[in-house]
C-alpha positions as CSV (number, residue, x, y, z in Angstrom):
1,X,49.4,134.5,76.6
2,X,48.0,137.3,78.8
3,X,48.8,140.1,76.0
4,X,47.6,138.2,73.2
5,X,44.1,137.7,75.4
6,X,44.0,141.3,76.3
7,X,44.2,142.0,72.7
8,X,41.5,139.7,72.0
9,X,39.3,141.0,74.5
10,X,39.5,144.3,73.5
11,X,39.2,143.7,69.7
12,X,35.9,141.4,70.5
13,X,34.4,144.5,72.4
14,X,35.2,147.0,69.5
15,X,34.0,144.6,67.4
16,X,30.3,144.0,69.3
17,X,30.3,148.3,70.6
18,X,30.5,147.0,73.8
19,X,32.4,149.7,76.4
20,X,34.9,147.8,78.4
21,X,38.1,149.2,80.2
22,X,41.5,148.0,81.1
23,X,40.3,147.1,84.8
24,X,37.8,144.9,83.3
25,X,40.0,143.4,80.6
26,X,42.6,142.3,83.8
27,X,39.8,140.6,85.8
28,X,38.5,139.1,82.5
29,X,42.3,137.8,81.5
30,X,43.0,136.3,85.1
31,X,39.5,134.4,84.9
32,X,40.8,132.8,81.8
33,X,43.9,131.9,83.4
34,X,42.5,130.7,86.5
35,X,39.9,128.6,84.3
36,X,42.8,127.2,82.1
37,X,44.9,125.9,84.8
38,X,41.7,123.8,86.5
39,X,41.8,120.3,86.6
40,X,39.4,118.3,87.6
41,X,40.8,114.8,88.6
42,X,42.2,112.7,85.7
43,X,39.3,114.2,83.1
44,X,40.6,117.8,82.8
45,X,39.7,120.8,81.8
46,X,40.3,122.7,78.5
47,X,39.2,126.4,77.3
48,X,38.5,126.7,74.1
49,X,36.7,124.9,70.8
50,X,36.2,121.3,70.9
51,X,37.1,119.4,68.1
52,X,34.1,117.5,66.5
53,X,34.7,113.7,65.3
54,X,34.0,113.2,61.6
55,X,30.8,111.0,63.2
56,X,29.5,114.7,64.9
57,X,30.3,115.6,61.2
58,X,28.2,113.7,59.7
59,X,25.3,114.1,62.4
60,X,25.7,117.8,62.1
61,X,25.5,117.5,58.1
62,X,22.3,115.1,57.7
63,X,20.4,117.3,61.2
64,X,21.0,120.5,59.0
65,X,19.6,118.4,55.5
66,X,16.6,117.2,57.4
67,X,16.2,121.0,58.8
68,X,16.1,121.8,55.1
69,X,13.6,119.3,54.2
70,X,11.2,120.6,56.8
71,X,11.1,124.4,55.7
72,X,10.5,123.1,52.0
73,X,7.3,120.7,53.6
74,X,6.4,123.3,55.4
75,X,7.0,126.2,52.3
76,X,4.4,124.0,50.0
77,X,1.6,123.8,53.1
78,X,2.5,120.6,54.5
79,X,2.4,119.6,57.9
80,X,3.7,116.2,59.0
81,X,5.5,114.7,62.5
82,X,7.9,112.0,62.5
83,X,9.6,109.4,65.3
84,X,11.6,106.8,65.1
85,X,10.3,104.3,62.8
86,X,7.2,106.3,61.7
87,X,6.1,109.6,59.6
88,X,2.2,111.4,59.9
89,X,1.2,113.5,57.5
90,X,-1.3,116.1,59.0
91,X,-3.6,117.8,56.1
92,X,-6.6,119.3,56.7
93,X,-9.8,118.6,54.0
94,X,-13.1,120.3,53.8
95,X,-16.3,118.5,55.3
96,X,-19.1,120.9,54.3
97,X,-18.7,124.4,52.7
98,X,-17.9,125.8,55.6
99,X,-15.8,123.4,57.9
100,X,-12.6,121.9,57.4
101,X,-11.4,119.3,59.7
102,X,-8.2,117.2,60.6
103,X,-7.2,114.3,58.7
104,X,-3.8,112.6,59.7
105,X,-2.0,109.6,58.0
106,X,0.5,107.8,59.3
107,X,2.9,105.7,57.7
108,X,5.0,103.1,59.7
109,X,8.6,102.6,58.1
110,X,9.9,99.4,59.6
């Protein structure tokens, strides 16, 4: 495992120009190894990616939809807030020729 980390190491560093030598690499590789072999009490401890449920999936999927939704709101010159259970729409209308003020409506969804 140690050579295949040292190679890693150093491939990640070329990759991001980042100067690193072989005395650096060493201390880097034993704090992986040291961190790999922790365990704390029955849990454990594990380096490396964790696996997402298909539920994180789906989360994941529908945050990055409703992520989308807000830059196109936003792109037309909408403004709105939202909460459990309720969305505002913020707009803002014109009171006299010269002043604009806030006007917000808020509809409740359950």
């Amino acid at each position: 495992m140690n050579e295949s980390v040292k190679i890693t190491i150093k491939e990640w560093a070329n990759d991001n120009d980042i100067g690193i030598n072989d005395n650096q690499i060493k201390e880097l590789v034993e704090a992986i190894d040291m961190c790999s072999e922790i365990n704390l009490n029955s849990i454990g401890f594990t380096l490396g990616y964790k696996i997402k449920s298909d539920e994180d999936k789906k989360i994941e999927i529908l945050e990055n939809k409703l992520r989308t939704l807000e830059s196109f709101i936003s792109s037309k010159g909408l403004s709105i807030s939202y909460d459990v259970g309720y969305v505002t729409e913020h707009i803002m209308e014109q009171i006299s020729d010269i002043h604009m003020a806030s006007n917000s409506k808020t509809t409740r969804l359950f």
